[in-house]
Each structure stands twice: as structure tokens, then as C-alpha cells.
C-alpha positions as CSV (number, residue, x, y, z in Angstrom):
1,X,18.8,11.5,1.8
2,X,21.5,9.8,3.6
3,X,21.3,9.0,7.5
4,X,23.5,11.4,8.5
5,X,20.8,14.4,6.8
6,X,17.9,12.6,8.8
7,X,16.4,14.6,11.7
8,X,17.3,13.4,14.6
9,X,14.0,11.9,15.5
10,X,14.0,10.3,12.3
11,X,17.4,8.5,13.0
12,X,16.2,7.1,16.2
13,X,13.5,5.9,14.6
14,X,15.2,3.8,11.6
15,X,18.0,2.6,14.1
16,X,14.7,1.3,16.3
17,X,13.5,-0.3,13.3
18,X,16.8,-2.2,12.4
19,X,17.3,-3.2,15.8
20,X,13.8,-4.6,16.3
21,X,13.6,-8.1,17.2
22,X,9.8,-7.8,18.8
23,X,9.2,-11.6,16.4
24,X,10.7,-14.0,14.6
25,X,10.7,-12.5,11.6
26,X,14.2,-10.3,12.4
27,X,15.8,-13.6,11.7
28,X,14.4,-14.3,8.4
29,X,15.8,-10.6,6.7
30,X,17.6,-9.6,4.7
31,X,16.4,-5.8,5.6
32,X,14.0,-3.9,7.5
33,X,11.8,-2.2,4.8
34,X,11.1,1.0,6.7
35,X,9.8,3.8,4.4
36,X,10.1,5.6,1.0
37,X,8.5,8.9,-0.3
38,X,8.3,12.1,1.9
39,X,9.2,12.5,6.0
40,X,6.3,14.8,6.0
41,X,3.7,13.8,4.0
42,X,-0.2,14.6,3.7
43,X,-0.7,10.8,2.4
44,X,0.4,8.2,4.1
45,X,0.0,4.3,2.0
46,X,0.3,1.4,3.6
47,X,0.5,-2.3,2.5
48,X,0.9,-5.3,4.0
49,X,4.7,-6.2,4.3
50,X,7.6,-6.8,2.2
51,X,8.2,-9.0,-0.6
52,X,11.4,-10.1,-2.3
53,X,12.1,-7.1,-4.1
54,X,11.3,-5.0,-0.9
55,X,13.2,-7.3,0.8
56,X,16.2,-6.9,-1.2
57,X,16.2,-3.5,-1.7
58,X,14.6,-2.2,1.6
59,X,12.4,-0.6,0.5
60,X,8.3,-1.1,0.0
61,X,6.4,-1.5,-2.9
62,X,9.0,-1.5,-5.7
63,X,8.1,-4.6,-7.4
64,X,5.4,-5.0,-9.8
65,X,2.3,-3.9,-7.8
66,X,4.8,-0.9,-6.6
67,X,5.3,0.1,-10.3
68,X,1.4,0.0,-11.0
69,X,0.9,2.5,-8.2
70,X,3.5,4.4,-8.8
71,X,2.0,4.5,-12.6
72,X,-1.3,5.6,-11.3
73,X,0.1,8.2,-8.6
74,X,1.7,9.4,-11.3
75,X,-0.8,9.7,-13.5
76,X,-2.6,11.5,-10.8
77,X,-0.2,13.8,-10.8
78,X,1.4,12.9,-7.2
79,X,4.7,13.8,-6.5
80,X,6.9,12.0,-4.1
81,X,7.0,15.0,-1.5
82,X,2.7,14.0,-1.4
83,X,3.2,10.6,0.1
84,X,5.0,8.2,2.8
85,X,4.8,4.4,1.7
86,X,5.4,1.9,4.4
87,X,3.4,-1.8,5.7
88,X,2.0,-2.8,8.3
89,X,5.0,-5.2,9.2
90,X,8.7,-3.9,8.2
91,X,10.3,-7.5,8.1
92,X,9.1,-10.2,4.7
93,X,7.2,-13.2,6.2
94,X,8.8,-16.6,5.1
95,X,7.5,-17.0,1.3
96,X,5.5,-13.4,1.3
97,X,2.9,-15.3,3.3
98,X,0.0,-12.9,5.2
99,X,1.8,-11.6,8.5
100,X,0.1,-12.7,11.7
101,X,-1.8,-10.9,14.3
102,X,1.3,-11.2,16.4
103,X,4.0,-10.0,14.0
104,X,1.3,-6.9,13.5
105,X,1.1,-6.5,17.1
106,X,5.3,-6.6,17.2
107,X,5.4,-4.3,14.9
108,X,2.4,-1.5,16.0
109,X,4.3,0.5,18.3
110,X,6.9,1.3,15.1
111,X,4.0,2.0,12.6
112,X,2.5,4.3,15.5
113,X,5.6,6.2,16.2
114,X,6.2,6.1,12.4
115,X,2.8,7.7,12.0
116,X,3.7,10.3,14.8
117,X,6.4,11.7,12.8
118,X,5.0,12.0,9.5
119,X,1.4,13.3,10.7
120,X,-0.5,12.2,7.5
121,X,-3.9,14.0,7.1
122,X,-5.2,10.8,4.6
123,X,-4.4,7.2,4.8
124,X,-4.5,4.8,2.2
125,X,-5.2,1.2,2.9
126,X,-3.5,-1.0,0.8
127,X,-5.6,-4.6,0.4
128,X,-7.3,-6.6,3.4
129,X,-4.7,-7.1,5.6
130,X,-4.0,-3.7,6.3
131,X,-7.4,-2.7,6.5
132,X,-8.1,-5.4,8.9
133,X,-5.0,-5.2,11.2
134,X,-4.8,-0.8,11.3
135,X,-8.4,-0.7,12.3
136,X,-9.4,-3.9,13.4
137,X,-12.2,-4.3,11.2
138,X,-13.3,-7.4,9.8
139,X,-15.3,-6.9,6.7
140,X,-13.9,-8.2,3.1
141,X,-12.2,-5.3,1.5
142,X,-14.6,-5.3,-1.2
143,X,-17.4,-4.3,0.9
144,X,-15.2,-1.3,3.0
145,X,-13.2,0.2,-0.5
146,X,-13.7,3.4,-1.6
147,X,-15.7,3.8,1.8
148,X,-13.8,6.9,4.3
149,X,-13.4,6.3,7.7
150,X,-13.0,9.3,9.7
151,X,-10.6,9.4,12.8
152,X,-10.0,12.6,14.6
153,X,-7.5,14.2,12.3
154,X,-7.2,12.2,9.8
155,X,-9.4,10.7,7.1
156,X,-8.6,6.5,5.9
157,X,-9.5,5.4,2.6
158,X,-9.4,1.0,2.0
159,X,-8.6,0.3,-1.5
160,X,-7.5,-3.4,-3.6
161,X,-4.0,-3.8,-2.7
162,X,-2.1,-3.3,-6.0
163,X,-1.0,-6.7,-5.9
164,X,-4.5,-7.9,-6.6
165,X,-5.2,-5.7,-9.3
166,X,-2.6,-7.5,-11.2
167,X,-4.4,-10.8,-10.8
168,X,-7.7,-8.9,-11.5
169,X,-7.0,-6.7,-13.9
170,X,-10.5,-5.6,-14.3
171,X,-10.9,-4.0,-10.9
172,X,-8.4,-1.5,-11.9
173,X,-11.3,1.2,-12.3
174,X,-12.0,0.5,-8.7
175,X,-8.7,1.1,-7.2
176,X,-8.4,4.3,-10.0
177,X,-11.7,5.7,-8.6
178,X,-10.3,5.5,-4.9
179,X,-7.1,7.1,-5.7
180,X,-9.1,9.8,-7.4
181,X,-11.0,10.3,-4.3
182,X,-8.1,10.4,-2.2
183,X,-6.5,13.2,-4.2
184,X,-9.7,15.3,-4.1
185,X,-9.9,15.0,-0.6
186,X,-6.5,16.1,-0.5
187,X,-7.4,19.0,-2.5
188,X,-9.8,19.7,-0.6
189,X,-7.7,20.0,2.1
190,X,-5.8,22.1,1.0
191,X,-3.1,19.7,0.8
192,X,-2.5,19.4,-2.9
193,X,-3.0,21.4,-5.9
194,X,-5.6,20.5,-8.3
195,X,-5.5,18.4,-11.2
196,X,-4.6,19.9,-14.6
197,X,-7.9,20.6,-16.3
198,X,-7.2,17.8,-18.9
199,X,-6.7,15.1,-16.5
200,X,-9.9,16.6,-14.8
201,X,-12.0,16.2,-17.4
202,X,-10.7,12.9,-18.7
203,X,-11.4,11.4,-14.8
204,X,-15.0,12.8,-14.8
205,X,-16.0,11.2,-18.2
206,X,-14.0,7.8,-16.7
């Protein structure tokens, strides 16, 4: 969708986001990495921040850990109408380091508005530092994942950040069984159709 077909709201917002100089990281860009997927999606997934790739393209997760979850949303049967992927920050820290608690900060009050105008009914929190910096918390992702943290309207699901999964390829199950959750709670939402009886049966002997 170009610019121009953007709702209005939606426009403001992405010309927000490239004029954003809230940290130091505006001057380190090469583009904001806003958004990809659905406006108006039930999921909302959310990483950490940009990488090179991201960086470079301007969009978020579409490097290696972006293809595995793309694989396993896939194989879930999502579509891309079922989710908005985005970080916590919207600019690439120098050498893909961990953004700070400031840059976060900075960049809040776009992930909230971002947040306003999609109106996700399940969020999906990609690896530690978006657990820790979306809800404060401070506990190791491995003792939160697969764990749902109810808010008012809206249920929150931490999970491995894709990019670890890669360097730990035997936690894959894990991060499987919490997208699996997350789509049945969709379901049960009423926010997604059901898996294909197949694919049901081959995750309940998994």
C-alpha cells in the first residue's frame, strides 16, 4: 500500500516516525523501520529493534530470524491480514547492540500511538528486551515464556526472540508451542479461523 492509500491517521503517524529525533539514534539510519503486516491486526509481534537488513529495507524482521517466523506463522496458517510486526525501537542501534532504557523511553510514545491504531487483541513478545522494556518486568525470558499476562483488553504472550532460536536450535519446540498458543487464543477469540484438521492433529501429537 503506498502512502498516498494510508488513512490519514496512519500517514501522520509514519511521517511522526521519520521525523523523530527523540535520541541519537536518528543520526545513525539509514531508515525508520516502522511496521509490516496488517493496519488492523488481532496480533500484534514485537522485537527488539532493527538490524541491517531491517535497516536497509525498512522494514522489521526480514532477515534470518524474520524468515524463521515467517516459516512458522506460516506454517500456522497465519496470514499477513492476522498480524502487525514492529520493535520496540524503530531506529538500528550502532552494531545491532540491545537499545537502552532511554532510546525505549524515546521511542514509547510512537509504539503507544502505534498500538492505538492497530488495537491488537494478543501481543507477542519477541525475546528479553521487549519483554522487559513493554512491561517492565525483570525476569529472564525463560522463566516468563509461554506464560499470558492479561491487561485489560488485551492478552501478551513472551516468547525466544527468533533470533535466538537460530543459535539454539533446540528451543524451537518452545517458541512453536507459544505460537500455537497464541493462535488458539486467537481462535478462541474469535479472531481467527481454526486450524485445518491435519495441522491440528499433527500439533497435538507434537
Amino acid at each position: 500500500m503506498s502512502f498516498q492509500d494510508l488513512p490519514t491517521a496512519w500517514q501522520g503517524f509514519l511521517q511522526a516516525c521519520n521525523s523523530c529525533k527523540n535520541c541519537d539514534l536518528y543520526q545513525s539510519r539509514d531508515q525508520v523501520v516502522v511496521y509490516r503486516g496488517s493496519l488492523n491486526a488481532p496480533l500484534m509481534i514485537i522485537g527488539e529493534g532493527p538490524g541491517r537488513e531491517e535497516d536497509r529495507q525498512g522494514r522489521p524482521f526480514v532477515g534470518r530470524s524474520g524468515r524463521l517466523l515467517d516459516d512458522a506463522l506460516l506454517a500456522l496458517e497465519f496470514t499477513e491480514a492476522d498480524f502487525h510486526i514492529c520493535n520496540i525501537v524503530k531506529c538500528r542501534p550502532p552494531e545491532n547492540r540491545v537499545p537502552t532504557e532511554e532510546e525505549a523511553k524515546a521511542c514509547r510514545r510512537l509504539l503507544n500511538a502505534q498500538f492505538a491504531l492497530v488495537k491488537p487483541r494478543v501481543i507477542l513478545l519477541c525475546g528479553s528486551t521487549a519483554y522487559k522494556y513493554f512491561t517492565g518486568g525483570k525476569e529472564p525470558i525463560s522463566r516468563v515464556r509461554g506464560q499470558w499476562i492479561e491487561q485489560k483488553s488485551f492478552y501478551i504472550m513472551p516468547t525466544f526472540h527468533p533470533a535466538y532460536i537460530l543459535r539454539n536450535m533446540s528451543k524451537r519446540d518452545e517458541l512453536w508451542a507459544d505460537l500455537l498458543a497464541v493462535q488458539a487464543k486467537l481462535e478462541a477469540l474469535g479472531l481467527k479461523a481454526p486450524l485445518s484438521q491435519s495441522l491440528s492433529e499433527h500439533s497435538q501429537q507434537g
